[in-house]
N, C-alpha and C positions, 0 to 999 in steps of 0.2 A: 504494500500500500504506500504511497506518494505521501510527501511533505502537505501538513495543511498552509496555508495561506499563511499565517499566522507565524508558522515555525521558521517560513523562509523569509519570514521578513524579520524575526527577531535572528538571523543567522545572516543576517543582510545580505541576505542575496533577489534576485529582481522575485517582485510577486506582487499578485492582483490583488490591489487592493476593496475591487469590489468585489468581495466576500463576503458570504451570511454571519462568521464569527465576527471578523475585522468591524461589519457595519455595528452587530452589536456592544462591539468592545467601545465603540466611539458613541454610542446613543448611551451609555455608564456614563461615560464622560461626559456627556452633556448635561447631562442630570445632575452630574457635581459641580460641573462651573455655574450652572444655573442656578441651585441653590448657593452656591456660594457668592454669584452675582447678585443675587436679593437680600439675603439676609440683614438684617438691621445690624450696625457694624457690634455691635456691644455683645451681641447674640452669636457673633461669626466668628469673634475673636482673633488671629494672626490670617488663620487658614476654618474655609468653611470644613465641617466635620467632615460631608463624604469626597471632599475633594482630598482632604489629609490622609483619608481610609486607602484611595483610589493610586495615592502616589506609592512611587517603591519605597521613599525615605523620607522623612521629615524632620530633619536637625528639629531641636530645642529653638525658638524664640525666632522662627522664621516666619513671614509675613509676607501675605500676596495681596496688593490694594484692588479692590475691585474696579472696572471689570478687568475679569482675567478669562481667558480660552484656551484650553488643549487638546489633542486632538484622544490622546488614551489616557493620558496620566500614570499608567501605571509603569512607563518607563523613566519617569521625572524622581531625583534625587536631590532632594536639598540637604547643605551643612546647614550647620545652627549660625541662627542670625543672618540668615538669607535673606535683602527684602528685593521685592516685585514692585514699583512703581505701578501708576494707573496704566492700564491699555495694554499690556504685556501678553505674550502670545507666543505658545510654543507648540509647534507641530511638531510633538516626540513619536514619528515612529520607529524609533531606535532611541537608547538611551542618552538621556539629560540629565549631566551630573553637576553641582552647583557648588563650591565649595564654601566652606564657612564666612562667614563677614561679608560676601560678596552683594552689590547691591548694583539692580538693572533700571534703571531709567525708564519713566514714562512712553509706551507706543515699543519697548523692545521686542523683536524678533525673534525667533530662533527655529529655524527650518531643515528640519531633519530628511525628509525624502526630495529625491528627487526624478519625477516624470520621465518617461521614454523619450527617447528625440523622434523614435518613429512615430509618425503621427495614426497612425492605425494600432501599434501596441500602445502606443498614451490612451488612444480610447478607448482600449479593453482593459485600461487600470493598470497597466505595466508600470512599479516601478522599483528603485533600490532607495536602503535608508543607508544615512551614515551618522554613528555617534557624535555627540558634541562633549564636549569636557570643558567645564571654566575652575578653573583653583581657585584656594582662596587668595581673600578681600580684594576681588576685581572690580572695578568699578566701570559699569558700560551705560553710556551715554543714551540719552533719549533715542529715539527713532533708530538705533542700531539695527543694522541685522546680521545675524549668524546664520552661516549656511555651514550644514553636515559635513560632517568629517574633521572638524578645527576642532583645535585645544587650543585653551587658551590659558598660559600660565602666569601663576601666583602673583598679586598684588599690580596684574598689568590694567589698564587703562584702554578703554577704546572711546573713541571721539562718537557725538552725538552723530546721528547719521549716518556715521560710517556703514558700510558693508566688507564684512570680514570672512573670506574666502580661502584663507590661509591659517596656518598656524600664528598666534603670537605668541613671545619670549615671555617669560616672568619679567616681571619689573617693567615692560614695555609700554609705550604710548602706540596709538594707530589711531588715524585719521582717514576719511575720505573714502571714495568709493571707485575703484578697490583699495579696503582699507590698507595704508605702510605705516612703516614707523615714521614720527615725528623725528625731523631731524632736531639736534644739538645746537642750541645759536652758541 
């Protein structure tokens, strides 16, 4: 018997994401951002409950400012003292690791798969994911986006806006799209 849908895209390899499993791992998901987008903040506390149940990991004293959307959540990990600004958005289909202190700016991205070029396998849901990795106490600017397969290490900086396609260093600045490093004046 063949790989389920599910199994080949947590082994990142290409697979259809219109699947009867896949659609209902993502309608969970909706369910938890939803109530976690409503709830009255006092009531909701850092992280709504089934969104926290829904994730693989939730450090100590992390916080996601609503609205927030993902696509499964259950491949999202956060360290302790994670925080999510407003508008935050991560298509985890492949794991999102988040390390501790780290804190994402309002309208941040984070895009885990990515589509067929052929356009007949794009319409039949063709696609491959790749993991993201952020270390801790990164600090990523408003409107970022991350795309699959980047790490980005310890205490680095990405510029608001940017799009980050690559690896960053620890310690590093990035700016711009495609984000680089900020040069040295």
């Amino acid at each position: 018997m063949g790989r389920s849908e599910r199994q080949k895209m947590a082994a990142g390899e290409w697979y259809r994401c219109l699947d009867p499993e896949l659609d209902a791992l993502r309608a969970l998901a909706r369910e938890a951002v939803h109530q976690h987008n409503t709830m009255p903040p006092g009531e909701r506390g850092g992280i709504g409950p089934a969104l926290s149940m829904l994730f693989a990991n939730v450090g100590e004293g992390a916080f996601i400012e609503a609205p927030f959307h993902c696509s499964y959540g259950m491949n999202i990990s956060l360290g302790p003292r994670v925080y999510f600004n407003a508008g935050c958005t991560i298509l985890d289909n492949a794991p999102v690791r988040i390390g501790g202190g780290s804190m994402l700016g309002p309208g941040v991205h984070i895009y885990c798969a990515e589509h067929h070029k052929d356009p007949v396998q794009r319409r039949a849901g063709l696609e491959i994911t790749r993991p993201v990795e952020i270390g801790r106490d990164v600090w990523i600017g408003g409107g970022a986006i991350i795309l699959g397969g980047v790490t980005i290490g310890d205490g680095a900086i990405v510029g608001a806006g940017a799009v980050v396609t690559k690896d960053v260093a620890a310690g590093t600045t990035v700016i711009g799209n495609p984000a680089r490093a900020l040069l040295a004046k």
